[in-house]
C-alpha positions as CSV (number, residue, x, y, z in Angstrom):
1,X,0.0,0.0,0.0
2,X,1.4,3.4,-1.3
3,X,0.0,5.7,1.4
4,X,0.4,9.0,3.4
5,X,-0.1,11.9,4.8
6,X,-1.0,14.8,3.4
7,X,-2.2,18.1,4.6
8,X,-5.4,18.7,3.3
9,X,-6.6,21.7,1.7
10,X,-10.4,20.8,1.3
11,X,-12.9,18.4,1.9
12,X,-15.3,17.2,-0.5
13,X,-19.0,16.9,0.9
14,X,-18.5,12.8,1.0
15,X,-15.7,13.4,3.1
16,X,-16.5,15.8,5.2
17,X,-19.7,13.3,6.4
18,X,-17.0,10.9,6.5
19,X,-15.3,12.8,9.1
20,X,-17.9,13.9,10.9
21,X,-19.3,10.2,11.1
22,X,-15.6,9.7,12.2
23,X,-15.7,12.3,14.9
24,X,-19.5,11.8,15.9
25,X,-18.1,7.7,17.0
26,X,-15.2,9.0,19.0
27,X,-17.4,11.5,20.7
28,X,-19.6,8.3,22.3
29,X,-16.3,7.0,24.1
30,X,-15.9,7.6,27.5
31,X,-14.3,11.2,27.5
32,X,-15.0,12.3,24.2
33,X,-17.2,15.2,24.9
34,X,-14.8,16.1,27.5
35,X,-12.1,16.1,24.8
36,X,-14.2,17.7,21.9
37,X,-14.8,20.5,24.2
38,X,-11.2,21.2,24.9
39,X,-9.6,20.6,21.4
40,X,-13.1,22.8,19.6
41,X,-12.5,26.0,22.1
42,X,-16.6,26.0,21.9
43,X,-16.7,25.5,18.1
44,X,-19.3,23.3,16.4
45,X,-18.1,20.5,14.9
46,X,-18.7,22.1,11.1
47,X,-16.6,25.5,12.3
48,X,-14.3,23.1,14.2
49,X,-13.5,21.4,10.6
50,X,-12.5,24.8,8.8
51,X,-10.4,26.0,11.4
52,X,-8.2,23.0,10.9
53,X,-8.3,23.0,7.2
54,X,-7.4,26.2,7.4
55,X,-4.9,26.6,10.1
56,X,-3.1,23.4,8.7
57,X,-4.0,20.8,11.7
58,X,-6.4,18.4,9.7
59,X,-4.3,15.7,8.3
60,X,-5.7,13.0,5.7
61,X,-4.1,9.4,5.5
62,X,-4.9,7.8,2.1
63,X,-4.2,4.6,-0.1
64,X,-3.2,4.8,-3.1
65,X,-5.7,5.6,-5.0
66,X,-6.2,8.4,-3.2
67,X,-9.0,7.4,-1.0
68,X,-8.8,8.8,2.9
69,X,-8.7,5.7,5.5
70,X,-8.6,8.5,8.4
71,X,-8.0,11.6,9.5
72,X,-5.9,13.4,12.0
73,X,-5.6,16.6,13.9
74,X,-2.1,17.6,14.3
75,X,-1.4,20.8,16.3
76,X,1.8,21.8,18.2
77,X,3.7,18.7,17.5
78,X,0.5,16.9,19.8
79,X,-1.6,14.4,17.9
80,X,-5.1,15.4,19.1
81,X,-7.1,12.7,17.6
82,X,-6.6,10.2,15.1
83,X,-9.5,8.1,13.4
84,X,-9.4,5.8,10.7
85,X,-11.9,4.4,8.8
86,X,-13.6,1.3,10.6
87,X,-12.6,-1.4,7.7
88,X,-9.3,-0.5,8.2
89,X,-8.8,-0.9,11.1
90,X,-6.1,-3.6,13.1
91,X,-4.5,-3.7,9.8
92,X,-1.9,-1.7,10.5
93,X,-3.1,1.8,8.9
94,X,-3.3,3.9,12.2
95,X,0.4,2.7,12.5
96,X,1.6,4.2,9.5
97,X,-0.5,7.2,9.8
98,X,1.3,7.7,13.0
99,X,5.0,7.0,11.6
100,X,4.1,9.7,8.7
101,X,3.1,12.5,11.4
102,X,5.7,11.8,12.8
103,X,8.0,12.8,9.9
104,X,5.5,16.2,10.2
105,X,6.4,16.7,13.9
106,X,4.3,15.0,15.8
107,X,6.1,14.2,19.5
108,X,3.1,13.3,21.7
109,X,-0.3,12.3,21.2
110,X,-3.8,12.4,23.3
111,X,-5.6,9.2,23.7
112,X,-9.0,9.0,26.2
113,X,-8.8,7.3,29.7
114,X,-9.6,3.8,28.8
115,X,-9.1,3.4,25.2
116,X,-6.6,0.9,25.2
117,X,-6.9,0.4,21.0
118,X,-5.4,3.9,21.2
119,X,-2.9,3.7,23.8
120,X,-2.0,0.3,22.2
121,X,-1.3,1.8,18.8
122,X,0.8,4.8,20.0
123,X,2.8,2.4,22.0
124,X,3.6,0.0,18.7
125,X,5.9,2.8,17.4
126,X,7.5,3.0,20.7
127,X,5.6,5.9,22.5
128,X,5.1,5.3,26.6
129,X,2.3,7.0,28.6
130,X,4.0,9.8,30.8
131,X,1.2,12.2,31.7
132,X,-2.3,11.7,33.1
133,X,-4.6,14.8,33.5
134,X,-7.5,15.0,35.8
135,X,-10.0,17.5,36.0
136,X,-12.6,17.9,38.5
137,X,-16.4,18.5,36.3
């Protein structure tokens, strides 16, 4: 699989529902709201989008035909959230994503108390939990 990342400069209205179905999923974790509130700084979810696109934080992941298996947002050298696409999943995609932002400058990463599929993947390319944050609601 040719892949990588790329910064993306627009979404098209199949991927943009694609992200949001993407976003909308991670959102029903445990901590998600919690999360999306922090990263959006009281954006909706549609506003939340163009920022990135336009600040430069949304990143794509995509095969080699050019078809997104996820998306990431990248800000500060901090991957905020990663997704990818649920068929693609435990195949080794999310791992390569993450290898690629980190040729982009990705150093550290945020992954929700109890998702261990995240905390799993950042730790196959050698990353080790060093921080845990709690907040009172």
């Amino acid at each position: 699989m040719k892949s990588g990342a790329h910064e993306l400069v627009a979404l098209t209205s199949e991927e943009r529902q694609f992200a949001h179905a993407l976003w909308r999923e991670s959102l029903s974790r445990r901590g998600g709201e919690d999360l999306y509130r922090d990263l959006s700084r009281g954006l909706g979810l549609e506003d939340l989008l163009d920022h990135l696109l336009e600040s430069g934080g949304l990143w794509g992941y995509t095969d080699e035909s050019g078809r997104r298996l996820g998306y990431a947002v990248l800000r500060g050298g901090v991957i905020e959230v990663l997704v990818v696409r649920p068929g693609e999943r435990r195949q080794g995609v999310g791992r390569l994503f993450v290898r690629e932002l980190l040729r982009h400058g990705a150093r550290d990463a945020l992954a929700l108390p109890g998702d261990r599929a995240t905390k799993s993947l950042y730790e196959s390319v050698g990353w080790k939990a060093r921080l845990l944050t709690m907040r009172g609601d």
